[in-house]
C-alpha positions, 0 to 999 in steps of 0.5 A: 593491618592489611584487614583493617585496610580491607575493612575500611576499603569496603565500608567506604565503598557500601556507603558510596553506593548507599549514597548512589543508590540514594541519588538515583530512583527509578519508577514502573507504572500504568495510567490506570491498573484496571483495564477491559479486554482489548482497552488500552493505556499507557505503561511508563519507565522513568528515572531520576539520575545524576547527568554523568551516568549512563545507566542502562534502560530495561530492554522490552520486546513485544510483550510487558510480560505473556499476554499483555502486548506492546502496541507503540513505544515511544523513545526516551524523553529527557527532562532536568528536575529542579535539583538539577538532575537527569529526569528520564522517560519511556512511554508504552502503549498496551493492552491484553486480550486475556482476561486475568490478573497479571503480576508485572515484575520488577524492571531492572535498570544498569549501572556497569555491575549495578542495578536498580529494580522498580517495584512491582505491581499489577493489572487487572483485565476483565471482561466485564464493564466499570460497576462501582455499585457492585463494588461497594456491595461486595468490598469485603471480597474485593479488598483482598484481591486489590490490595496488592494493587497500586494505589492510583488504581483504588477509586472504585470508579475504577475498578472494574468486576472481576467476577462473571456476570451474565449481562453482554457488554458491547464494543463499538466495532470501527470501520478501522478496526474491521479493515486491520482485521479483513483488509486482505479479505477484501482487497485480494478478492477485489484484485482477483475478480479485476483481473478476471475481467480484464482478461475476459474483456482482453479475449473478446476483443482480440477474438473479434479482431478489435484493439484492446483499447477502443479508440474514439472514432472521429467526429469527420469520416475516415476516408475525409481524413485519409484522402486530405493526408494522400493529398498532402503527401502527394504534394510533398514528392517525397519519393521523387526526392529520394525520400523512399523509405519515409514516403513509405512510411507515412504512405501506410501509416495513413491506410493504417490510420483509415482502417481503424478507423474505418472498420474498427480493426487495429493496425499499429502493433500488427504485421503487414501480414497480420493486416491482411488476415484481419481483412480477409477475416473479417470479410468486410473488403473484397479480394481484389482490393486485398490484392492491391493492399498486398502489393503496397505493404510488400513494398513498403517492407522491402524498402524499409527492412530490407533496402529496397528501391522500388522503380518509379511506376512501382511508388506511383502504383502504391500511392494509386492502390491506397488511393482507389481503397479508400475511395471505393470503401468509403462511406457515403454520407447522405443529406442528412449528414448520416453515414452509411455503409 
């Protein structure tokens, strides 16, 4: 008794699967099973399934099978057939390099301990372009070779020749393809050679004791903008307030100021220290003038690093140092509004 349960048990489960296997179809194929190296198309999985299953798609890496690539892959789009149930679809983006006939096996769908295989089929990559005259001349060779191929492939328009032929076959080379080739080829040179010159110019500029960025110069002299801004100072009676450090501040900002303008030589992102060599170096204001510079920027950096107060005499000696540099650096500007030296 206990076999014919048994028996029975396992004929109703064959005739359950027979019946799943019924309601449930799966499908591989390509747009075209034909194919001129480096060509692409598009590789499709589907499935048709009753809504309350969950069966697994194949997993595919970056290869449908060894020298045909996956380029894109689309996620899995989902319809409903007419008779209601679940239409399933992946697309794939393909193509190979290889010229050969390549045999895709079957792709396997799961279902818990279930499968369900789609059929296999083949695609041919050749070299060679379309020639459907020489198909038609050689059918009886071809036929065999093709009979194993999916049936969307069989109009001879299609079919491409497998075998060697001593005509060249040219493909037009994009610009896109030849930058996703040798971008780097041509952008780590040009980063290079960038650089290169930047550094040179970066050099020469500090050799010659001018800022890295040349600022334009204005259109009014400097020592017209310079005896405007100590006019304006003076009339303010910062230190005469007890405003020291900021008396001195603008006091040097505004000689600072005159000598890029005035002889091309950065200031701002230099020393007191490193001014005065810059003059001395660049031989371009006597000594005696340098003496007095000196004593202004001394001065100003005591009162503003290290707290300290000048006597009254000491503030009017700077502001009258600053003062009588401008004046005797000045340029002079003739009638015809032409600077000299």
């Amino acid at each position: 008794m206990k076999n014919y349960r048994f028996i029975f048990t396992l004929f109703i489960m064959s005739i359950s699967m027979q019946l799943l296997a019924q309601d449930i179809k799966v499908n591989a194929y390509v747009d075209t099973n034909m194919l001129i190296i480096g060509e692409q198309t598009n590789f499709y999985l589907q499935i048709i399934q009753p809504k309350d299953k969950f069966i697994q798609f194949p997993e595919i890496d970056d290869e449908l099978v060894k020298n045909i690539e996956i380029l894109a892959q689309d996620k899995i789009d989902t319809g409903i057939t007419q008779d209601q149930r679940l239409f399933l679809s992946q697309k794939f983006v393909i193509t190979s390099f290889e010229d050969t006939l390549y045999t895709i096996p079957p792709f396997i769908f799961t279902l818990g301990t279930d499968t369900f295989k789609t059929d296999s089929f083949q695609i041919a990559v050749n070299l060679m372009p379309v020639d459907s005259t020489f198909y038609q001349e050689h059918a009886e060779k071809l036929i065999p070779v093709f009979d194993k191929l999916d049936s969307t492939a069989t109009d001879s328009t299609k079919i491409a020749k497998i075998f060697d032929n001593p005509e060249n076959y040219n493909i037009e080379w994009t610009f896109q393809e030849f930058w996703r080739d040798h971008k780097y080829k041509v952008i780590i040179p040009l980063i290079i050679l960038i650089l290169t010159a930047l550094i040179i110019y970066i050099i020469k500029r500090k050799k010659d004791n001018k800022p890295i960025i040349k600022i334009e110069k204005p259109k009014e002299p400097a020592h017209f903008i310079a005896l405007r801004k100590l006019e304006k100072l003076k009339e303010e009676k910062l230190w005469q307030q007890d405003l020291i450090k900021q008396y001195y501040t603008q006091l040097t900002d505004i000689f600072r100021e005159y000598i890029e303008n005035r002889f091309d030589i950065a200031t701002f992102e230099r020393t007191s220290a490193e001014i005065i060599i810059s003059l001395e170096i660049s031989k371009l204001v006597e000594k005696t003038l340098i003496e007095k510079i000196k004593f202004v920027l001394f001065t100003s950096d005591a009162v503003k690093f290290a707290k300290g107060l000048p006597l009254s005499s000491d503030n009017d000696i700077s502001f009258d140092n600053i003062l009588f540099f401008v004046k005797t650096t000045a340029q002079t500007i003739n009638v015809n509004n032409q600077k000299t030296e």
